[in-house]
KERO-278211 format. One record per residue (C-alpha): residue number from 1; residue in three letters; x, y, z. Coordinates in steps of 0.25 Angstrom, whole numbers. Each point is the difference from the previous one (the first is absolute). Example, Ala and Ser with C-alpha at 12.3 -4.5 7.8 and 13.67 -1.06 7.14 Angstrom:
# residues 2
> 1 / ALA / 49 / -18 / 31
> 2 / SER / 6 / 14 / -2
//
This chain:
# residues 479
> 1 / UNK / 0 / 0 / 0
> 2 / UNK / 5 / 13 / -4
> 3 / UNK / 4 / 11 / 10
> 4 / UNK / -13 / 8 / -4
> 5 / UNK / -7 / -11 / 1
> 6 / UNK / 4 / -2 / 13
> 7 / UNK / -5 / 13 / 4
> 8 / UNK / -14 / -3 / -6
> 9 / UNK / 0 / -12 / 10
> 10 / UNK / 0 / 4 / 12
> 11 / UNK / -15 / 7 / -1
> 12 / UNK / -2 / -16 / -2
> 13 / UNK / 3 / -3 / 16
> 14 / UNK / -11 / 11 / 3
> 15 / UNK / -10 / -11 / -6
> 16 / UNK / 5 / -9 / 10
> 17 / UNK / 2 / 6 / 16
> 18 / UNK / -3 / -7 / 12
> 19 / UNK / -13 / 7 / 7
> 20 / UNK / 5 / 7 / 14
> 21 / UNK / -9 / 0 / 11
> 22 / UNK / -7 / 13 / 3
> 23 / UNK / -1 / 7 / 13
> 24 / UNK / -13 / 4 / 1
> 25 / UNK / 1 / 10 / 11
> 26 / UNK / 12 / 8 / -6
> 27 / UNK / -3 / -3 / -14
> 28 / UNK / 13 / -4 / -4
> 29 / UNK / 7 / -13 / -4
> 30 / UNK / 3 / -8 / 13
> 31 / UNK / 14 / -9 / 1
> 32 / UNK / 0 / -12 / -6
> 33 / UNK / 4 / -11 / 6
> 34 / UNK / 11 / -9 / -7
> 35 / UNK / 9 / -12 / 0
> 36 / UNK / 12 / -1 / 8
> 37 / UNK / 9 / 8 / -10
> 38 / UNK / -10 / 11 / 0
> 39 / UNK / -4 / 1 / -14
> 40 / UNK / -4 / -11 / -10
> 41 / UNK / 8 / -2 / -10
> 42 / UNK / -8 / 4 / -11
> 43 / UNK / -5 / 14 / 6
> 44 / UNK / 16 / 2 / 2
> 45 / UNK / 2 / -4 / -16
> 46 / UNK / -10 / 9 / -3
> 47 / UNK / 3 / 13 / 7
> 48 / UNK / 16 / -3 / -5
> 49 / UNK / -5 / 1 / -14
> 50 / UNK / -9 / 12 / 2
> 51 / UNK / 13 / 6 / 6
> 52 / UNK / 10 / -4 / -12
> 53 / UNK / -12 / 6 / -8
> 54 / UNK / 0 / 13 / 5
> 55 / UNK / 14 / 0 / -6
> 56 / UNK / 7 / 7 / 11
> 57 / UNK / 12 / -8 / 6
> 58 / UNK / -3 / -5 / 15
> 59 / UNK / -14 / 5 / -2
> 60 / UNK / -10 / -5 / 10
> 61 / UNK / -13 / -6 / -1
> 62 / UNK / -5 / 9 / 11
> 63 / UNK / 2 / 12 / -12
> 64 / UNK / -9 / -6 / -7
> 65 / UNK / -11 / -4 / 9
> 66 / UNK / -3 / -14 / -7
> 67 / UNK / -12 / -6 / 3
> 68 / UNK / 7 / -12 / 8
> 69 / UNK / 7 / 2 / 13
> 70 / UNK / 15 / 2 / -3
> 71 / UNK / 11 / -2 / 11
> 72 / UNK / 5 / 14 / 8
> 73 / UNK / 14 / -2 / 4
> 74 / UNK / 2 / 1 / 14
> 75 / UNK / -15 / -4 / 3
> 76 / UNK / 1 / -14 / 4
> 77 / UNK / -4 / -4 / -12
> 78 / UNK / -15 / 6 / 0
> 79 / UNK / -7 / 4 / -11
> 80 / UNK / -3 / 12 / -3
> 81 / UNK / -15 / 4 / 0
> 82 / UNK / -8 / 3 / -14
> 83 / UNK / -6 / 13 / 0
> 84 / UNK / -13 / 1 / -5
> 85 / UNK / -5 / 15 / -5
> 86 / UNK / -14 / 2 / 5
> 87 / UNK / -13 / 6 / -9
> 88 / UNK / 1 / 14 / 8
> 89 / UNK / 15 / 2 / -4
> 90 / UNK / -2 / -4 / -15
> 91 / UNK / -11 / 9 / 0
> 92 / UNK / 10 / 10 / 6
> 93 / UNK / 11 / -1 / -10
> 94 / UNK / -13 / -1 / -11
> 95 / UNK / -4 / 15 / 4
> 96 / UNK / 15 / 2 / -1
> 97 / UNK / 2 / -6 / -13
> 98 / UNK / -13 / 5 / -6
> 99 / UNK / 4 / 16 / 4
> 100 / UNK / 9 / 1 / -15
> 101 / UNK / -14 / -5 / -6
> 102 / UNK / -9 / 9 / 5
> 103 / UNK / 7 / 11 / -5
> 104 / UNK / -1 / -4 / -12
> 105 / UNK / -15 / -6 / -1
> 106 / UNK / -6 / 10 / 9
> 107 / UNK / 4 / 12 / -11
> 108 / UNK / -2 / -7 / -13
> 109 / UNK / -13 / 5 / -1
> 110 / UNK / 2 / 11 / 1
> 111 / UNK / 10 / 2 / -12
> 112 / UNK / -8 / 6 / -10
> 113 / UNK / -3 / 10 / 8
> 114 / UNK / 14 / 4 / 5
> 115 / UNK / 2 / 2 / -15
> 116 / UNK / -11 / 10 / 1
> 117 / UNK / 3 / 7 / 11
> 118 / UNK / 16 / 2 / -3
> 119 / UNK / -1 / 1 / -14
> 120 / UNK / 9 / -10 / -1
> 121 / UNK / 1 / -10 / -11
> 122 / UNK / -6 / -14 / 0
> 123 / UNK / 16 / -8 / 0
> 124 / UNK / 4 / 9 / 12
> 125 / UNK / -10 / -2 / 10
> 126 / UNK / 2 / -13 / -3
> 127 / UNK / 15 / 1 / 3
> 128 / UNK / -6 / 3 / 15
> 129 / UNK / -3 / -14 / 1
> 130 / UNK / 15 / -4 / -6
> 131 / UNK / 7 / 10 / 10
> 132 / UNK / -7 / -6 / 11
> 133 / UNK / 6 / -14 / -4
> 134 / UNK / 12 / 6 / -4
> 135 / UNK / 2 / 6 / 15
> 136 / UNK / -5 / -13 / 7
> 137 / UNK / 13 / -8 / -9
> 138 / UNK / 10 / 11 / 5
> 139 / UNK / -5 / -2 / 14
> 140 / UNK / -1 / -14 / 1
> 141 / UNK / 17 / -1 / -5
> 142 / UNK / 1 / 10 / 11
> 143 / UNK / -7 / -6 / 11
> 144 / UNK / 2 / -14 / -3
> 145 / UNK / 13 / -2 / 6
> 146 / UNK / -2 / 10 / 11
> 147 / UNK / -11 / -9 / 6
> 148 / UNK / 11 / -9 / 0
> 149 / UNK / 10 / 9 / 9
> 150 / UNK / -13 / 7 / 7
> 151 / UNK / -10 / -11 / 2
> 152 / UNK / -15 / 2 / -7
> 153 / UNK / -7 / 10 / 10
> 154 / UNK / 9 / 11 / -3
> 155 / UNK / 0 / 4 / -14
> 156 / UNK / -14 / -6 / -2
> 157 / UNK / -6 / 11 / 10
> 158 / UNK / 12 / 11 / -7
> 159 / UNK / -7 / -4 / -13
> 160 / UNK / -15 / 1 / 4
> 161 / UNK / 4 / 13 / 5
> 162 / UNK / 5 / 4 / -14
> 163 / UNK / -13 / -4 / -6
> 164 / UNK / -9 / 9 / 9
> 165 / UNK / 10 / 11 / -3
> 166 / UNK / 0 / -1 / -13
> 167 / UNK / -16 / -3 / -2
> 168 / UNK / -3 / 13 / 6
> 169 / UNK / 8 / 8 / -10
> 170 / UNK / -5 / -10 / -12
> 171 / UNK / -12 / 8 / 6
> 172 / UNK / 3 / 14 / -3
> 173 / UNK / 8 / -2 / -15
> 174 / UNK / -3 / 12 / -10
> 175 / UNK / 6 / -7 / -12
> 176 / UNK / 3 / -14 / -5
> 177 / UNK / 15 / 0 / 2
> 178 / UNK / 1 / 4 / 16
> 179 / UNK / -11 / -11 / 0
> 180 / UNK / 9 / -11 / -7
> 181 / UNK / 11 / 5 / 10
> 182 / UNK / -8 / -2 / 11
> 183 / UNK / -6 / -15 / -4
> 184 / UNK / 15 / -3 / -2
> 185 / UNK / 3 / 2 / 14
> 186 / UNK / -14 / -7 / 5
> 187 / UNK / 5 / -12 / -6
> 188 / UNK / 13 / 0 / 8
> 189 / UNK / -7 / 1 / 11
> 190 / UNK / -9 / -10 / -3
> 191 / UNK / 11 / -10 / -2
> 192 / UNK / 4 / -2 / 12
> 193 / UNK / -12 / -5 / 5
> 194 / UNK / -2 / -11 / -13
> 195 / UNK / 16 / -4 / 3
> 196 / UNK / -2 / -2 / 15
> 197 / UNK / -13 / -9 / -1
> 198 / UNK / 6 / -10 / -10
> 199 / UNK / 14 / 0 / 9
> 200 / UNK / -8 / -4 / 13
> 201 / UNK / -7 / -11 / -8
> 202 / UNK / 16 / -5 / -5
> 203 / UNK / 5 / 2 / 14
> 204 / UNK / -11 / -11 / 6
> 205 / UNK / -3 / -8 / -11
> 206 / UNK / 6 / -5 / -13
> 207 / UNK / -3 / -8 / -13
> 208 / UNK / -13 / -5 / -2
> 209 / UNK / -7 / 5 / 13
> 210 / UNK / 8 / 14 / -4
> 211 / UNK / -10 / -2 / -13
> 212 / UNK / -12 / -4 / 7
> 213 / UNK / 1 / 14 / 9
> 214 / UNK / 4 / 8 / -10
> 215 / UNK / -11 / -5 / -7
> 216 / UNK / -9 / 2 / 14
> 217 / UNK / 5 / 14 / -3
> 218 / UNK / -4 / 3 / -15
> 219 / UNK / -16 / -3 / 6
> 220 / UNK / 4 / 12 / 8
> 221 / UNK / 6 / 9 / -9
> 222 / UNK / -9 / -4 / -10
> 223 / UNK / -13 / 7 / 7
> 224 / UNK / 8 / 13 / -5
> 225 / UNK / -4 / -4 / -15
> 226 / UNK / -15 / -3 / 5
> 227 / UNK / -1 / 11 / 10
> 228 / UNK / 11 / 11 / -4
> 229 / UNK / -8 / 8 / -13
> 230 / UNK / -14 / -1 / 4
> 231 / UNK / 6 / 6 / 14
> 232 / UNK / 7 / 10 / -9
> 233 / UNK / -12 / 4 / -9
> 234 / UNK / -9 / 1 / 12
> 235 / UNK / 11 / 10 / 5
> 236 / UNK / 3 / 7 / -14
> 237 / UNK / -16 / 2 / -4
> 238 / UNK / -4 / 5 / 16
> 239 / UNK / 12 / 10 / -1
> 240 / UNK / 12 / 0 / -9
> 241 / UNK / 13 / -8 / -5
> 242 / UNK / 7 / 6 / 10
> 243 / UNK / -9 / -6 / 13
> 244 / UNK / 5 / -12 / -5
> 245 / UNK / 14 / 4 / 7
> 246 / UNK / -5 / 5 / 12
> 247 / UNK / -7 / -17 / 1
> 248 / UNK / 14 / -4 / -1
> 249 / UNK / 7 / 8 / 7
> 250 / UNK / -10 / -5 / 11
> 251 / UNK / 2 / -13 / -2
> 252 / UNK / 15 / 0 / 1
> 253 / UNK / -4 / 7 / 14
> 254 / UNK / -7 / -10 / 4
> 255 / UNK / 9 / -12 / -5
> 256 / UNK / 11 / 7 / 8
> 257 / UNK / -8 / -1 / 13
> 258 / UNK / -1 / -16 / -4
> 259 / UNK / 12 / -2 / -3
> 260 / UNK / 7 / 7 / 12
> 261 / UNK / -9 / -9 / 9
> 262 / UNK / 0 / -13 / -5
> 263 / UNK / 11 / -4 / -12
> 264 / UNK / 11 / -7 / 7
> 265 / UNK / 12 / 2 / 0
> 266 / UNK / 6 / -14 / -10
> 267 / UNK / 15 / 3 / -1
> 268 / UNK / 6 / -2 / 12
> 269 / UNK / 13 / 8 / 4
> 270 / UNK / 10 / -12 / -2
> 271 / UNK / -6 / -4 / -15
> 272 / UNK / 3 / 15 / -4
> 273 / UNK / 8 / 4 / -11
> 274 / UNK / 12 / 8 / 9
> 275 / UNK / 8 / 5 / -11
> 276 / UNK / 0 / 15 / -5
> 277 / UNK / -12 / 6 / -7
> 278 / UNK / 10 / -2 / -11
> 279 / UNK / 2 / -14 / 1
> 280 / UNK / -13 / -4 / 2
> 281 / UNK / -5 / 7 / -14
> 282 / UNK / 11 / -9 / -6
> 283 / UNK / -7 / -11 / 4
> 284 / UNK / -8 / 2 / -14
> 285 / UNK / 13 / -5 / -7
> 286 / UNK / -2 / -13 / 5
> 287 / UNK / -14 / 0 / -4
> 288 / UNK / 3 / 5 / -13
> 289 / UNK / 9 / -11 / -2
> 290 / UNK / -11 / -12 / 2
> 291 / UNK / -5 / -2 / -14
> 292 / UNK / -12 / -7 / 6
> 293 / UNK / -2 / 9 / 10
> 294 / UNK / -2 / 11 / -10
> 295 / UNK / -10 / -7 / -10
> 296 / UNK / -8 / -4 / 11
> 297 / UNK / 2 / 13 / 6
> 298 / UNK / -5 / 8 / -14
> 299 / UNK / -13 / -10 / -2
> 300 / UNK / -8 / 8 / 10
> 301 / UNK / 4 / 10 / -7
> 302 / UNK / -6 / -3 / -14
> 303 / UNK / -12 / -5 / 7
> 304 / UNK / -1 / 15 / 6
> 305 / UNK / 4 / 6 / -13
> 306 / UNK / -13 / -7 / -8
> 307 / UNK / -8 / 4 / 13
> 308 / UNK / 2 / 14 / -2
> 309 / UNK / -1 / 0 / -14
> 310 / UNK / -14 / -3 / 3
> 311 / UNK / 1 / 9 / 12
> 312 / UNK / 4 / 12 / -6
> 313 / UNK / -6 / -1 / -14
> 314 / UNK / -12 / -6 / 5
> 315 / UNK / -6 / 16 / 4
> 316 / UNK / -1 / 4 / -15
> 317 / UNK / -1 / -13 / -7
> 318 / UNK / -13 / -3 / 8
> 319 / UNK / -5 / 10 / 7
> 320 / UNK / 1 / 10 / -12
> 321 / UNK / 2 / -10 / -11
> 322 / UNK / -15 / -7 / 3
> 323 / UNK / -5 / 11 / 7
> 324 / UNK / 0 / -5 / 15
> 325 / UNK / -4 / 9 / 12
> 326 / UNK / 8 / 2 / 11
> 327 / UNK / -8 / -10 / 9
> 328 / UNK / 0 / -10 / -13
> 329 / UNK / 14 / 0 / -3
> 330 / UNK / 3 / -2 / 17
> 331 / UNK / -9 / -13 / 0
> 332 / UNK / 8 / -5 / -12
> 333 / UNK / 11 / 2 / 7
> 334 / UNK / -3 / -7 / 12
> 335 / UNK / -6 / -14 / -7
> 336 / UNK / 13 / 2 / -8
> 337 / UNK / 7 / 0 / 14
> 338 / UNK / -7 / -13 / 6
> 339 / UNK / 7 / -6 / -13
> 340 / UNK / 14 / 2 / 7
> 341 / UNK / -6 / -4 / 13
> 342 / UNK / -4 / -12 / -3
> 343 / UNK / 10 / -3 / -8
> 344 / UNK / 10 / 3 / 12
> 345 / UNK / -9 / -9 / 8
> 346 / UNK / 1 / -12 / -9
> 347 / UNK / 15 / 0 / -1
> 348 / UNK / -1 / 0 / 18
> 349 / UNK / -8 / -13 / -2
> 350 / UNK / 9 / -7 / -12
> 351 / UNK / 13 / 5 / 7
> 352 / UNK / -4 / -11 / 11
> 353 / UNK / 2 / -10 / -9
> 354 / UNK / 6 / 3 / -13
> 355 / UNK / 13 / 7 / 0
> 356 / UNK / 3 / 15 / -3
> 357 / UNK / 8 / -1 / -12
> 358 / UNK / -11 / -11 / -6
> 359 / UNK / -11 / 10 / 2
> 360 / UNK / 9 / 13 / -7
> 361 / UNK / 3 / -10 / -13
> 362 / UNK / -14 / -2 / -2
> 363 / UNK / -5 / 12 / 2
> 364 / UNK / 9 / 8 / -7
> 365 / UNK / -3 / -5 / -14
> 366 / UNK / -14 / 0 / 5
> 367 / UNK / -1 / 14 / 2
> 368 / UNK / 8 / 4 / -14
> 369 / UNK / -11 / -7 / -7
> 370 / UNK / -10 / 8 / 7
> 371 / UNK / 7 / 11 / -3
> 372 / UNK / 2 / -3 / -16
> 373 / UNK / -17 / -1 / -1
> 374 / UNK / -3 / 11 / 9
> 375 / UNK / 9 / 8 / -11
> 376 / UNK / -8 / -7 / -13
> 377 / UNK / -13 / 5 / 7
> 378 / UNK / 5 / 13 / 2
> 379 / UNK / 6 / 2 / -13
> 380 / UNK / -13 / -6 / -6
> 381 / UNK / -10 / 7 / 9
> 382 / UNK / -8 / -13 / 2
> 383 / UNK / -11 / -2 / 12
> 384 / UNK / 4 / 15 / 3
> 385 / UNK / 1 / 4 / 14
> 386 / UNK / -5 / -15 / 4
> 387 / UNK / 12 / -6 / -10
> 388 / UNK / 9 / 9 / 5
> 389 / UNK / -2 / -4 / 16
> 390 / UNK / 0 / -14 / 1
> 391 / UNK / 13 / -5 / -6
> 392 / UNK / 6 / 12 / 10
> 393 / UNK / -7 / -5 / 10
> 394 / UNK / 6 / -15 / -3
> 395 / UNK / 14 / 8 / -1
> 396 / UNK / 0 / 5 / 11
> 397 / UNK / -6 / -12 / 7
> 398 / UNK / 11 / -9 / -4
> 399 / UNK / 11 / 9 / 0
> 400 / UNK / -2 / 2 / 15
> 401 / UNK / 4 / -12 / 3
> 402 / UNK / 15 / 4 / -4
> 403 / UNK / 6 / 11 / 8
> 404 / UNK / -3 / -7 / 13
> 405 / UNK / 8 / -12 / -4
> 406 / UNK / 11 / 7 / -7
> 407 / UNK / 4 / 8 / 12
> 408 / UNK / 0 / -11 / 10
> 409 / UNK / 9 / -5 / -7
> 410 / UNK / 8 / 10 / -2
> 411 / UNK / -1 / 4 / 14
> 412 / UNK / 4 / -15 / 4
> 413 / UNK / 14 / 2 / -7
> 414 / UNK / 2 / 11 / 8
> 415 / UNK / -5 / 1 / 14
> 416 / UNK / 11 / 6 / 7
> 417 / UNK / 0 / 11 / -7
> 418 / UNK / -16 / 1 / -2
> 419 / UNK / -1 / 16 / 0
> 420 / UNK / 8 / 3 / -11
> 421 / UNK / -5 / -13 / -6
> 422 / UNK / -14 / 4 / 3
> 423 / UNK / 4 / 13 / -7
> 424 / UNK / 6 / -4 / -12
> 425 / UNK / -11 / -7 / -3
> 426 / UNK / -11 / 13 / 5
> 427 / UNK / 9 / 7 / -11
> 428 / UNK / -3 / -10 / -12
> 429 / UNK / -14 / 2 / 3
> 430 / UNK / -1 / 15 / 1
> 431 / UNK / 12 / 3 / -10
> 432 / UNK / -4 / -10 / -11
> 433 / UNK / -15 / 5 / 1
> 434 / UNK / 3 / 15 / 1
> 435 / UNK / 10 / -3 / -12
> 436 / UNK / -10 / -6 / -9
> 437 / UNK / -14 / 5 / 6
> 438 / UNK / 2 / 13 / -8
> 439 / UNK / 1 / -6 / -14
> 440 / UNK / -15 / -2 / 1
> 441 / UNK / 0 / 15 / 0
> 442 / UNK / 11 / 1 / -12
> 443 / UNK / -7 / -10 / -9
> 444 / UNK / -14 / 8 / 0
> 445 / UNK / -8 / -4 / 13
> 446 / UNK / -7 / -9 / -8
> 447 / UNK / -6 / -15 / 4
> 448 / UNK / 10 / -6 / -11
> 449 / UNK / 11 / 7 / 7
> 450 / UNK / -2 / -3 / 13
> 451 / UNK / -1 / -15 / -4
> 452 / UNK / 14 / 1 / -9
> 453 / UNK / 8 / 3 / 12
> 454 / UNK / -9 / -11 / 8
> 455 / UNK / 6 / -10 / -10
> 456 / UNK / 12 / 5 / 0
> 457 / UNK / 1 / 0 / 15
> 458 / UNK / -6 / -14 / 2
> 459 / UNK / 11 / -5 / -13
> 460 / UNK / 12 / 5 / 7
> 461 / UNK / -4 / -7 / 13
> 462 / UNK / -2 / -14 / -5
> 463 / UNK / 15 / 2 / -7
> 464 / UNK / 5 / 6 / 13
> 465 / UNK / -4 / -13 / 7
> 466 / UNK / 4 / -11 / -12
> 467 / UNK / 15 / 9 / -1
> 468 / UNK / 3 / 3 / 16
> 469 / UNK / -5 / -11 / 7
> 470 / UNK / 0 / -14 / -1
> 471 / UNK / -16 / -1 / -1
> 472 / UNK / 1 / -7 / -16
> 473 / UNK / 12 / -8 / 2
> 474 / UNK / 1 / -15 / 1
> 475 / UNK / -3 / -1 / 17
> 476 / UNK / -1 / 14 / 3
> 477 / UNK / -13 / 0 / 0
> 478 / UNK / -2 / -11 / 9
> 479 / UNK / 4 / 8 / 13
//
């Protein structure tokens, strides 16, 4: 078996973990009681391999946080506990995660009308969308690896701070450029609560029960798509575009309350990064030179780059191109929205007994198909509206079941360095999309347009996974 291979493995162990007997009282994983020699043998086999696997010499299964007890040194041979990540923290780090999409839904509504009220044109306000996801990659890189020297509490409350800053002054912009400005830097703050959520799930959990919650987590973001733009019309048509600032701004108020009470604090002192500031950015090098790390890594962010080629183009292609109102256009939106949880859903059941990898080298192609005749009905015009919105809906559907997969795994081949892991991948989402959500703009707003850079998106990810990762080659698909 090849080296890559190897890699793809280790999820395989996560099918496989001896249950630990829960403490009810405490809610946490009670000691379990082993042989004479502390651990069996097989546990021991397995948390060595998911050490060699993190490719980090001497690494211990404890940095991983397998699912199977692993042997402490110097702790007579106990077993170190499983953590378990209860409902009300997932819901936590969902409200987290879910702040960089409600930035976005909860003012697409509201676009045409910002075109109108600054006199700006159609391609820049929507570049207020691409600045924001632009912001959120540059932040991410930057508060990635300090959430590894810092610990997770800090930069997330820093960050949320940024984004009630900003929001407010998002609030009072005369002109369109101050406002892209603006949402740039809303985006950096928003990072650093979508960096920290999916570092705490790497710091207790990896592989496939990494992808079940991540998964968990999508059902919560995805209520942003369902609930975000009828919120954000209600708002706009009541008042103005602007309200729609003041509601987030609140939010992120809010969130900082919830957060300051109840996030734990994940990374202990001893597992931080202690090197300079300098040293601990260099930590990318090392990521940059894990070929598979870096396809699995850009996956999620072609999936999001298709996403908000929909998302973004989806304002003036609908709404304006079949006439939709406001109200409309947001109930579209949100059955589109129950595509992606579902879909995220789906791959938390099939990740219990199907393998990540498996489920991305299905999907993928998949999706691409659904892709290629959601642009033959475009291009034709056939079943109108109707046509158009139900291979989307499967699209969008199936491709969900791909970002949570991809970056447990990519996550798995780095857990000691889960922020700037964490982070690289945040910036493949936000970067990738903000590079190619824009084109839907430059090729005409128009539902062939948006459904081109859907196919391209969907193309370039099945390649990604086929060239940078053993997924298509003889036994690398078995992991």
């Amino acid at each position: 078996m090849s080296s890559d291979t190897a890699r793809f493995a280790t999820d395989r162990s996560d099918h496989h973990r001896d249950d630990a007997q829960i403490d009810k009282t405490a809610g946490t994983a009670a000691p379990i009681v082993t042989p004479a020699d502390g651990v069996p043998r097989d546990v021991v086999v397995r948390a060595e391999t998911i050490a060699e696997a993190s490719g980090v010499p001497g690494a211990s299964a404890t940095s991983h946080t397998a699912t199977t007890p692993p042997r402490v040194p110097g702790a007579a041979g106990r077993p170190v506990a499983r953590r378990r990540t209860s409902p009300k923290l997932v819901l936590l780090l969902g409200a987290m995660a879910a702040l960089g999409a409600l930035t976005t839904d909860m003012y697409l509504p509201s676009l045409p009308e910002v075109v109108t009220d600054l006199a700006a044109g159609e391609a820049s306000v929507q570049f207020t969308i691409t600045a924001t996801l632009i912001g959120g990659a540059l932040g991410q890189l930057l508060i990635g690896p300090l959430s590894d020297k810092y610990g997770r509490r800090l930069p997330v409350l820093f960050g949320i701070v940024v984004h009630i800053v900003s929001s407010l002054l998002c609030m009072m912009a005369a002109d369109v450029m101050p406002l892209i400005a603006l949402r740039m830097i809303q985006g950096m703050g928003n990072a650093a609560a979508g960096v920290v959520a999916v570092a705490v799930i790497r710091d207790r959990l990896s592989g496939a029960e990494a992808s079940a919650v991540l998964s968990r987590l999508m059902l919560v973001i995805g209520v942003a798509p369902l609930l975000a733009p009828t919120i954000g019309g209600i708002i706009a048509s009541i008042w103005d575009w602007r309200m729609v600032f003041v509601a987030l701004a609140l939010y992120g108020a809010a969130l900082f309350v919830i957060v300051w009470r109840f996030l734990p604090e994940s990374l202990p002192v001893e597992r931080r990064n202690t090197g300079s500031v300098r040293s601990v950015l260099g930590t990318y090098r090392v990521l940059l030179r894990d070929r598979q790390f870096v396809a699995l890594a850009l996956l999620p962010g072609l999936g999001m780059a298709a996403l908000f080629a929909y998302v973004s183009g989806s304002p003036f292609v609908i709404r304006e191109g079949y006439g939709l109102t406001e109200h409309q256009f947001s109930l579209l939106f949100a059955v589109n929205g129950i595509g992606l949880v579902l879909g995220s859903q789906l791959n938390a059941a099939l990740v219990r007994k199907f393998a990540p990898v498996r489920i991305m080298r299905l999907a993928l192609p998949v999706s691409t198909i659904l892709a290629i005749v959601l642009l033959v009905v475009a291009a034709t015009g056939t079943g109108g509206l109707i046509g158009l919105c139900i291979p989307l809906w499967l699209m969008l559907f199936v491709n969900a079941l791909v970002p949570p997969n991809a970056s447990a795994l990519a996550l798995t081949r780095h857990g000691e360095r889960a922020g700037a892991a964490a982070a690289m991948i945040g910036f493949s989402q936000a970067g990738v999309a903000g590079m190619v959500a824009p084109a839907v703009g430059l090729l005409g707003a128009t539902a062939t347009a948006m459904c081109i850079v859907i196919v391209a998106a969907m193309i370039a990810s099945t390649l990604v996974l086929a060239l940078g990762t053993p997924a298509y080659r003889r036994g690398g698909w078995t992991a």
